[in-house]
TORPA-4810 file (N, C-alpha, C, O; in nm, 3 decimals):
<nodes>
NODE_1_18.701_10.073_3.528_18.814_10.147_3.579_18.766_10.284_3.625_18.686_10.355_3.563_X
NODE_2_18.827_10.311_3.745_18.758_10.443_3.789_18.866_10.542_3.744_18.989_10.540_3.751_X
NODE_3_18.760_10.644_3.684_18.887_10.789_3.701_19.001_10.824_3.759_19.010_10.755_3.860_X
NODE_4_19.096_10.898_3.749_19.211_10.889_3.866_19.105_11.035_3.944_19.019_11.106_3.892_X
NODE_5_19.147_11.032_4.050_19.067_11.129_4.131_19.141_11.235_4.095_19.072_11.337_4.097_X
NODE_6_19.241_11.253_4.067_19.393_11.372_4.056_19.405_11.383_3.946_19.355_11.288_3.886_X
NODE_7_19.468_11.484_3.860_19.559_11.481_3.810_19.732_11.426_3.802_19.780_11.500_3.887_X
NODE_8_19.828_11.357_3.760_19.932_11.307_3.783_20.069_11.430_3.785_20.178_11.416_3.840_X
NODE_9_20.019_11.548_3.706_20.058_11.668_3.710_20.005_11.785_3.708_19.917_11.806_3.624_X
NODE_10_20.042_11.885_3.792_19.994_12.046_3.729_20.085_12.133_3.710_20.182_12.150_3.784_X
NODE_11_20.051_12.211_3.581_20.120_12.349_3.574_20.059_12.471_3.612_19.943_12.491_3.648_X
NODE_12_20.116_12.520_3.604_20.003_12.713_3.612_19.899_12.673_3.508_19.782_12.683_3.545_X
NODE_13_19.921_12.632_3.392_19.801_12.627_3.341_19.699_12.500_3.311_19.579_12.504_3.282_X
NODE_14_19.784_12.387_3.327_19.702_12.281_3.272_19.757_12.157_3.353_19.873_12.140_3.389_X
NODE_15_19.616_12.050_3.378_19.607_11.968_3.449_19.676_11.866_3.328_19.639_11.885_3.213_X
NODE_16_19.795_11.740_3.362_19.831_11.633_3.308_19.805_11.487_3.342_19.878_11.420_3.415_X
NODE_17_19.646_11.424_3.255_19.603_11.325_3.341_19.681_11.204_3.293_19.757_11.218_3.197_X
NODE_18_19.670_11.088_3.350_19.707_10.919_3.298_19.590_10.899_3.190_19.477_10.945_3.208_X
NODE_19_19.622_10.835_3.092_19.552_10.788_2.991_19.404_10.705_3.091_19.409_10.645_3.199_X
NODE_20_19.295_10.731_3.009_19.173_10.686_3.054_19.065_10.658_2.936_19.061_10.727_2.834_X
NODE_21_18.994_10.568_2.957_18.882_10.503_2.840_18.791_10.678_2.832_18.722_10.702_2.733_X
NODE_22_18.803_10.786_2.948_18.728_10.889_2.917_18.770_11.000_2.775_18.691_11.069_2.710_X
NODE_23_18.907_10.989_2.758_18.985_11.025_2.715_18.914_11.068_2.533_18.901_11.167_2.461_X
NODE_24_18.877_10.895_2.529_18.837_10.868_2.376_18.766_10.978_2.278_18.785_11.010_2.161_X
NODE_25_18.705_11.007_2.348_18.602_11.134_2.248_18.674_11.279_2.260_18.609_11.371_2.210_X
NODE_26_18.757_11.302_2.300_18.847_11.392_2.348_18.971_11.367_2.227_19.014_11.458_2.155_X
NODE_27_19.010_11.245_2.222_19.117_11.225_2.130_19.105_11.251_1.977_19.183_11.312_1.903_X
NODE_28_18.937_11.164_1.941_18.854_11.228_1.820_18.873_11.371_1.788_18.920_11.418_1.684_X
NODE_29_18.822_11.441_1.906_18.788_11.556_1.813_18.941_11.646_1.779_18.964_11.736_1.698_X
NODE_30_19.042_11.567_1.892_19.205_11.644_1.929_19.201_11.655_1.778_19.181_11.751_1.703_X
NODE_31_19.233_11.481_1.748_19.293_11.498_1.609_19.204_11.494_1.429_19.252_11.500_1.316_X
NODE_32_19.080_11.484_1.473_19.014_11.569_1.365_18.997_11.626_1.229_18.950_11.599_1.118_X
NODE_33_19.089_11.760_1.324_19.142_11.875_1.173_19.264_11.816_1.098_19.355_11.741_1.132_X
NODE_34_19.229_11.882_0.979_19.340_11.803_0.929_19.451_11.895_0.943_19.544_11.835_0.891_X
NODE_35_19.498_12.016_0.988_19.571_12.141_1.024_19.661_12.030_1.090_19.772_12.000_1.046_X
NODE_36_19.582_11.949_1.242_19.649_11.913_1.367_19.690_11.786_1.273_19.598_11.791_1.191_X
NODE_37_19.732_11.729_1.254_19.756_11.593_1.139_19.843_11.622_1.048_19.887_11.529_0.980_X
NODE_38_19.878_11.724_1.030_19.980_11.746_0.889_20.091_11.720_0.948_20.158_11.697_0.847_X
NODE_39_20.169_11.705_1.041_20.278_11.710_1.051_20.239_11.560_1.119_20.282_11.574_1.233_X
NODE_40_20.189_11.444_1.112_20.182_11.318_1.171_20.136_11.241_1.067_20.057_11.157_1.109_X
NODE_41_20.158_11.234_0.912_20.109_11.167_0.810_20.008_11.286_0.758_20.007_11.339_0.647_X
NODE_42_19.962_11.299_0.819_19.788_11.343_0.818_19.704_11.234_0.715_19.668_11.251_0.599_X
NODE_43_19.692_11.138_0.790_19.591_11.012_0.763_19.517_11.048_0.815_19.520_11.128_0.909_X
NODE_44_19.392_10.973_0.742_19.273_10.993_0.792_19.249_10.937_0.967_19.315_10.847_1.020_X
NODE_45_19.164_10.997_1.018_19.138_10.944_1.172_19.003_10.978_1.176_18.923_11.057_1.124_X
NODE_46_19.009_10.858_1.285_18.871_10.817_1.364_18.840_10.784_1.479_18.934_10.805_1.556_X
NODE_47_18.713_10.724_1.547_18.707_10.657_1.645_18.749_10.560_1.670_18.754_10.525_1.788_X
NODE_48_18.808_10.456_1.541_18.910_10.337_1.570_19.032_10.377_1.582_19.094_10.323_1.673_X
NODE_49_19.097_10.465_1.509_19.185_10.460_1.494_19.275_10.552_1.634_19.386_10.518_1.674_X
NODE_50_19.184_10.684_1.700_19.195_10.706_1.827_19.205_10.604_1.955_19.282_10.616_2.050_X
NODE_51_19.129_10.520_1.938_19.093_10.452_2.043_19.210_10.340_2.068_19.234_10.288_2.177_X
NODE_52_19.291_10.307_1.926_19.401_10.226_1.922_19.509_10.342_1.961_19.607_10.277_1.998_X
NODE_53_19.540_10.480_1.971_19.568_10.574_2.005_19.612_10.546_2.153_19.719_10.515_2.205_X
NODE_54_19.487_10.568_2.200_19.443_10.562_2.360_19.501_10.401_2.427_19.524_10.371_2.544_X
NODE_55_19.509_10.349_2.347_19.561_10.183_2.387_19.724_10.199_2.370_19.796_10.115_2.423_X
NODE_56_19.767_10.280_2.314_19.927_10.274_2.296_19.974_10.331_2.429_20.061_10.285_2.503_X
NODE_57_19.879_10.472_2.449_19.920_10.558_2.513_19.911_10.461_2.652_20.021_10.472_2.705_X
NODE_58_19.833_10.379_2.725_19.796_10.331_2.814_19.940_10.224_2.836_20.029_10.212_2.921_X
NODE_59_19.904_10.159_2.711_20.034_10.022_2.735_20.165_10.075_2.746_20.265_10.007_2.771_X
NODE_60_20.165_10.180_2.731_20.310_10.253_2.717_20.343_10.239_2.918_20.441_10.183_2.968_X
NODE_61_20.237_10.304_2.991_20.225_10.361_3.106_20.283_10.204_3.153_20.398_10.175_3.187_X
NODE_62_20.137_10.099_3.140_20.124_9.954_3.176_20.288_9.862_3.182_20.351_9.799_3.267_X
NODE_63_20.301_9.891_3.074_20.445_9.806_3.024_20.611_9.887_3.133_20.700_9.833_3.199_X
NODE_64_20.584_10.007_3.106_20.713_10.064_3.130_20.706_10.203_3.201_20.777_10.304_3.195_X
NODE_65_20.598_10.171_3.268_20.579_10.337_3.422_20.587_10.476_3.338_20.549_10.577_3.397_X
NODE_66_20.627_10.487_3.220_20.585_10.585_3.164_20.528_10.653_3.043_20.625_10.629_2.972_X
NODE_67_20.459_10.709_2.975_20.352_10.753_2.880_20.303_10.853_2.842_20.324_10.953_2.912_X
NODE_68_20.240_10.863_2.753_20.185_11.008_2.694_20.078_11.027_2.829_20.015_10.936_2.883_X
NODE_69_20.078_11.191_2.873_19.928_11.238_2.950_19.863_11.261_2.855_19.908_11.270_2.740_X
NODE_70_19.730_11.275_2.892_19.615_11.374_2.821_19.632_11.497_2.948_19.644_11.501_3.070_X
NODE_71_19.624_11.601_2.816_19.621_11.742_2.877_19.488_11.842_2.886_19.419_11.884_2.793_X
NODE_72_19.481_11.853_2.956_19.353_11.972_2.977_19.348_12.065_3.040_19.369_12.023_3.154_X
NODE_73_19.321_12.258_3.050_19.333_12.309_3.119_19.288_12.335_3.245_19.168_12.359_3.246_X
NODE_74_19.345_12.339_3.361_19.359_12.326_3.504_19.189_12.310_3.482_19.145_12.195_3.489_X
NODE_75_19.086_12.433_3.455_18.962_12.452_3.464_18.849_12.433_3.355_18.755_12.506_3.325_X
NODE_76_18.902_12.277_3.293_18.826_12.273_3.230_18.831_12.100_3.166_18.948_12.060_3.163_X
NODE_77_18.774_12.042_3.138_18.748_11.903_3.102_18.777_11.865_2.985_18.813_11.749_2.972_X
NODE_78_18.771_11.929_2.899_18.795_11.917_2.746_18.982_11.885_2.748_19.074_11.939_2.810_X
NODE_79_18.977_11.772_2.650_19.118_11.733_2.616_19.178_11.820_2.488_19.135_11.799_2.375_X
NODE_80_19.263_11.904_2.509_19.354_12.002_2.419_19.510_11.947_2.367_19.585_11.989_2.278_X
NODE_81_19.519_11.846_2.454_19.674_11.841_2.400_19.722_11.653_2.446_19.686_11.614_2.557_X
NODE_82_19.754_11.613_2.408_19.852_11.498_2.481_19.990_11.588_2.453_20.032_11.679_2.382_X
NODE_83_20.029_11.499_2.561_20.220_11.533_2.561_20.294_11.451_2.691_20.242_11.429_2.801_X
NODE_84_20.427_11.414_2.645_20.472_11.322_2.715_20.608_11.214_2.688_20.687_11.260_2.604_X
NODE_85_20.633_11.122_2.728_20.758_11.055_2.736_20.666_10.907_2.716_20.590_10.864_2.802_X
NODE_86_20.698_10.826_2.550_20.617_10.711_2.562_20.709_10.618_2.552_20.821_10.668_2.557_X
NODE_87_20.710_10.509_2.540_20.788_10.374_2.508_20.755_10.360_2.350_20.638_10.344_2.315_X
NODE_88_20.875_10.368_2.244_20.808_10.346_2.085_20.926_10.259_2.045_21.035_10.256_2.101_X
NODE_89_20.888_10.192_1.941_20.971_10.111_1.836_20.923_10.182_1.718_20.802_10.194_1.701_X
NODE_90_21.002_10.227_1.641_20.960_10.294_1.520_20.962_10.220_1.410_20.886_10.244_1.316_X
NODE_91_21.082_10.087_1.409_21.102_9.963_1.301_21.176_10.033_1.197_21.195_9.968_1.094_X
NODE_92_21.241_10.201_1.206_21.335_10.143_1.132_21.495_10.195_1.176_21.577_10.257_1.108_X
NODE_93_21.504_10.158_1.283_21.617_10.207_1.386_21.665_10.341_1.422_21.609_10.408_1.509_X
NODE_94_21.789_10.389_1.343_21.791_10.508_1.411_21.787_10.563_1.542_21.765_10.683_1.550_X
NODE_95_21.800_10.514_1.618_21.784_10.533_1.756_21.645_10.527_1.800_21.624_10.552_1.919_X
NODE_96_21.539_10.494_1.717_21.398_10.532_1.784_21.323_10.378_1.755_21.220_10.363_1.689_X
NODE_97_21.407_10.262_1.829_21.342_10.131_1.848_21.356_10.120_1.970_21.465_10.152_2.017_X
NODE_98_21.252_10.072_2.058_21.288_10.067_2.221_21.392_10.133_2.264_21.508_10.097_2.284_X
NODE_99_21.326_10.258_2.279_21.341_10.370_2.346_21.245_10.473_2.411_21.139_10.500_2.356_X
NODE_100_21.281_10.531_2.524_21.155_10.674_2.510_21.185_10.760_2.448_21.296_10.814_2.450_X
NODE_101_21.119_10.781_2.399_21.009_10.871_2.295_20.912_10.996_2.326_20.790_10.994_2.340_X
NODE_102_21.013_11.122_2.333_20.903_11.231_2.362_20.811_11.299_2.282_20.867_11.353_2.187_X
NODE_103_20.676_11.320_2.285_20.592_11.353_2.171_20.460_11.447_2.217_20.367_11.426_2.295_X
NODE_104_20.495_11.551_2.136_20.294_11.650_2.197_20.231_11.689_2.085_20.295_11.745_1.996_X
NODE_105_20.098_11.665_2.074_19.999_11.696_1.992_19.908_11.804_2.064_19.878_11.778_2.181_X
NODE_106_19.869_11.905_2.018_19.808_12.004_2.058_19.741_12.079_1.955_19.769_12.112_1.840_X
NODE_107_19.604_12.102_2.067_19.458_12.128_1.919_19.546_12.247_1.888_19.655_12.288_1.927_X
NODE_108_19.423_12.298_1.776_19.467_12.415_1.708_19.474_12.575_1.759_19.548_12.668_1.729_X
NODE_109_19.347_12.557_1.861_19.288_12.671_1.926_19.410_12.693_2.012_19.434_12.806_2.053_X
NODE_110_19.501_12.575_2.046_19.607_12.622_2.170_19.721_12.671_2.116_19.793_12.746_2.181_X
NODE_111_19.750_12.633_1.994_19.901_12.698_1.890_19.959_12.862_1.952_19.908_12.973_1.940_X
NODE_112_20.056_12.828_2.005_20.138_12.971_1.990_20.086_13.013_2.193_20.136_13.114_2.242_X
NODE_113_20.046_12.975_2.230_20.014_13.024_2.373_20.115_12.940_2.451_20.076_12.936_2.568_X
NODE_114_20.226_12.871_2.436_20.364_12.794_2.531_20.224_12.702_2.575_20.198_12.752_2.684_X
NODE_115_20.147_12.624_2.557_20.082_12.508_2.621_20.160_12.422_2.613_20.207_12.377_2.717_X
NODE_116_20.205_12.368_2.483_20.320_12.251_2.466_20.424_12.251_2.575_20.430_12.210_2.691_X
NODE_117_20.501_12.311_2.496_20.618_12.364_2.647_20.587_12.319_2.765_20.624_12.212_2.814_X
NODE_118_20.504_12.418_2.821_20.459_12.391_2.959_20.437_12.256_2.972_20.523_12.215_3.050_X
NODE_119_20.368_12.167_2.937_20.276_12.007_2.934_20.462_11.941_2.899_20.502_11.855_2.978_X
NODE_120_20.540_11.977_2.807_20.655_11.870_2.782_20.746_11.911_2.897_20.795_11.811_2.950_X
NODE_121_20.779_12.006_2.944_20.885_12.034_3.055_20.855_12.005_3.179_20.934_11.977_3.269_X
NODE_122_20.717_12.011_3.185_20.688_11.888_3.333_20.711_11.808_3.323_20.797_11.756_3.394_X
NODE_123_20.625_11.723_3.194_20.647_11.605_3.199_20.809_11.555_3.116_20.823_11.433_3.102_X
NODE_124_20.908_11.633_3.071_21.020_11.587_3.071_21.102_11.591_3.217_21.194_11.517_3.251_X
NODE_125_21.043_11.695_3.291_21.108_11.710_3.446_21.061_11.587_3.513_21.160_11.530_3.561_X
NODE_126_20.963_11.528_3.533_20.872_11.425_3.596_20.966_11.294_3.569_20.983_11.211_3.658_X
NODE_127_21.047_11.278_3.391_21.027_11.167_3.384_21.201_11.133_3.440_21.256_11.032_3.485_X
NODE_128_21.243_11.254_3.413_21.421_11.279_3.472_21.411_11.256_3.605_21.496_11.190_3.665_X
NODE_129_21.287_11.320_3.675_21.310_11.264_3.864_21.286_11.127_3.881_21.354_11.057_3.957_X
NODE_130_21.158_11.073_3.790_21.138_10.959_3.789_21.202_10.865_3.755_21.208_10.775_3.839_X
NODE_131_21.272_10.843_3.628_21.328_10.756_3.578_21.518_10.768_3.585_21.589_10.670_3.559_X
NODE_132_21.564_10.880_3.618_21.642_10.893_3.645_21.727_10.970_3.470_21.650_10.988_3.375_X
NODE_133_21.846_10.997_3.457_21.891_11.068_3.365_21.899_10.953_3.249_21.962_10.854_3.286_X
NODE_134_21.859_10.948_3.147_21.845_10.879_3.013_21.817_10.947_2.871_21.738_11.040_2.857_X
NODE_135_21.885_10.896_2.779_21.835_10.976_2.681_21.701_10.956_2.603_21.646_10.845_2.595_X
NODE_136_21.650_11.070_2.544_21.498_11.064_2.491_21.508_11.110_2.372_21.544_11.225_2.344_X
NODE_137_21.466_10.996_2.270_21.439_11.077_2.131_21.322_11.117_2.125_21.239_11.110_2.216_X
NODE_138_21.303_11.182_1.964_21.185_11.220_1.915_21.205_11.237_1.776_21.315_11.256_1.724_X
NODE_139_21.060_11.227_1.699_21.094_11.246_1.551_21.001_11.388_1.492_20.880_11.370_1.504_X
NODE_140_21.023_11.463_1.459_20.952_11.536_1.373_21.003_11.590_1.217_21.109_11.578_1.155_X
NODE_141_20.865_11.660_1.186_20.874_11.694_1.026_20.987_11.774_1.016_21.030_11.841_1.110_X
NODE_142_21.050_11.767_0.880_21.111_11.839_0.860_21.098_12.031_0.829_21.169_12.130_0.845_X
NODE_143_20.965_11.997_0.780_20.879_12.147_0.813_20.797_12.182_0.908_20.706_12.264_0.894_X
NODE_144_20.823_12.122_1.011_20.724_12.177_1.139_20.800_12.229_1.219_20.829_12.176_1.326_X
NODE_145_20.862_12.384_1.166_20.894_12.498_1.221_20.881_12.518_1.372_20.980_12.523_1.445_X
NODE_146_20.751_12.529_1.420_20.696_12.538_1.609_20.762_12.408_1.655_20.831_12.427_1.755_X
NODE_147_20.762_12.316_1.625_20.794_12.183_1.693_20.927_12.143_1.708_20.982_12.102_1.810_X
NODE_148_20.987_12.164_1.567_21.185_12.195_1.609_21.199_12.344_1.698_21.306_12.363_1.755_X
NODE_149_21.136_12.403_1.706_21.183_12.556_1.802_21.198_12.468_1.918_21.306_12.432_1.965_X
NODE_150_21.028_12.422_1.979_21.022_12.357_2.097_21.072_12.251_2.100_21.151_12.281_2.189_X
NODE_151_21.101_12.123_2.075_21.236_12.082_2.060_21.379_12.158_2.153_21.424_12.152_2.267_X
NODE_152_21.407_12.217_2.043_21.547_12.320_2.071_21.534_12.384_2.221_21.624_12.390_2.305_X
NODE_153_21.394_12.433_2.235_21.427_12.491_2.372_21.411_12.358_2.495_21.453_12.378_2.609_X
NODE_154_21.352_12.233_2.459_21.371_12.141_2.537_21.503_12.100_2.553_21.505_12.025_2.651_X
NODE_155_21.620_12.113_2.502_21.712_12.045_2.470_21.748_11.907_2.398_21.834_11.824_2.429_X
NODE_156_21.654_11.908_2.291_21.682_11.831_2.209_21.762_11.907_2.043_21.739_12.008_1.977_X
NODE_157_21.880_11.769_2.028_21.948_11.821_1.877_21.948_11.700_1.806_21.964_11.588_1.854_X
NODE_158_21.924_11.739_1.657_21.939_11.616_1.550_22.068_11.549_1.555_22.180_11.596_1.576_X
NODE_159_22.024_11.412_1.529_22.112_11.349_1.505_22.080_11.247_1.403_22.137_11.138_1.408_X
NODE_160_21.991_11.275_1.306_21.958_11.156_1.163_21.876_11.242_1.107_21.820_11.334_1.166_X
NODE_161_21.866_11.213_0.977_21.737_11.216_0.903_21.625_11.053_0.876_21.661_10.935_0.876_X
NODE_162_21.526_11.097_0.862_21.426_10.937_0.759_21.400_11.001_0.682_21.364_11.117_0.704_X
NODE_163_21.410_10.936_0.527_21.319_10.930_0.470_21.125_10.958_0.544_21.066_10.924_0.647_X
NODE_164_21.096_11.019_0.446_20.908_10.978_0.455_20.829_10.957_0.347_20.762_11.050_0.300_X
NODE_165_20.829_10.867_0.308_20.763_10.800_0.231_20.618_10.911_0.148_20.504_10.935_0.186_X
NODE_166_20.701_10.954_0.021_20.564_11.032_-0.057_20.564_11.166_-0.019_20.472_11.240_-0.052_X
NODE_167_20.680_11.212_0.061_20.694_11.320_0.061_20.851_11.371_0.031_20.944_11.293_0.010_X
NODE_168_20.861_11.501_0.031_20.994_11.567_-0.002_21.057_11.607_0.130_21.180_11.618_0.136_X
NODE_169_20.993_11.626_0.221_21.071_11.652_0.346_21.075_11.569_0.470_20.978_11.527_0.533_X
NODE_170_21.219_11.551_0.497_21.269_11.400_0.592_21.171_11.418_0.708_21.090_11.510_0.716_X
NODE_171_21.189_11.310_0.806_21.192_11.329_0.955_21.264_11.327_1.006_21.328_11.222_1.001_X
NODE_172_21.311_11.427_1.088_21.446_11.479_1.154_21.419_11.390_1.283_21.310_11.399_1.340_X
NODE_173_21.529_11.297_1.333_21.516_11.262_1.449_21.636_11.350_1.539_21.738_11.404_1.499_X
NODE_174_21.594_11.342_1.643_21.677_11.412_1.749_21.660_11.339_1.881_21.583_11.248_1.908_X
NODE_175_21.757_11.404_1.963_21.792_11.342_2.099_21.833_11.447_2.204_21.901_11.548_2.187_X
NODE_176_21.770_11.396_2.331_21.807_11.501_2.470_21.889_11.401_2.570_21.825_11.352_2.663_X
NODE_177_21.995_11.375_2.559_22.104_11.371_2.657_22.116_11.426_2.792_22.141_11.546_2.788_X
NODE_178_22.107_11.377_2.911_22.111_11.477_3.020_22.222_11.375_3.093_22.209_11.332_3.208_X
NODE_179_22.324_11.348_3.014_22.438_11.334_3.078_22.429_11.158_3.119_22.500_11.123_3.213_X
NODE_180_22.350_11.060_3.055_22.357_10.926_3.134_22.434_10.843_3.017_22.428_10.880_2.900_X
NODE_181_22.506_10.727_3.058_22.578_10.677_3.026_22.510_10.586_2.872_22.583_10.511_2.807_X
</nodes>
């Protein structure tokens, strides 16, 4: 498979590519720390367990035209962030079984500089021109403070809690409505 020659998006700051087998060693080191992981289980990860990563993110695209990007800045090659609109079944309803699913992971070095933001509001703008007005969940920690802000300024609001298994604080699911039936 050849590279895409393009990027599929740009912002002022950062190029948003389609999932790619280049991706892989990029995804490793994304998720790594265990800092970037605490608010996603923080299980252990690897090169298998990325690479099945990189296969979700792809089949997501494959199956249903839309998916997590890998993010990188405009001038530079290194992968810093995925973010994006995927296709998920979560298995235990709640609104987050076949549905899209908005979700961004972003290294550590990028925290607090609006990278997220920037990378989810394209690609939430992208997927509203594209796909037309639908609603999009998402799940996060109940203590991941930065991620409900951004959230909130995306226009997403709770509407459930989960359980999480072995811990004391839920996963808040929420939803962005832009008016479709």
């Amino acid at each position: 498979m050849e590279t895409d020659p393009q990027p599929a998006l740009l912002t002022e700051r950062l190029a948003l590519w389609h999932p790619h087998p280049r991706d892989h060693a990029g995804l490793v080191d994304l998720l790594a720390p265990e800092a970037v992981r605490r608010h996603l289980g923080n299980r252990p990860t690897g090169a298998v367990e990325e690479f099945q990563r990189l296969l979700r993110n792809a089949g997501s695209w494959a199956l249903y035209g839309y998916g997590i990007f890998t993010c990188r800045r405009r001038d530079d090659d290194a992968v810093i962030g995925i973010a994006g609109v995927f296709h998920s079944w979560r298995g235990f309803g709640e609104g987050l079984d076949d549905v899209p699913e908005a979700g961004w992971i972003f290294a550590e070095s990028c925290w607090g500089q609006g990278l997220a933001r920037e990378a989810m509001a394209a690609a939430l703008d992208w997927f509203d021109r594209t796909h037309g007005p639908r609603r999009v969940a998402c799940m996060i920690d109940g203590d991941n403070a930065p991620s409900l802000a951004l959230a909130a300024r995306l226009g997403f609001v709770a509407y459930a809690e989960q359980p999480d298994p072995g811990r004391d604080v839920p996963l808040l699911l929420l939803e962005r409505n832009t008016g479709a039936a």
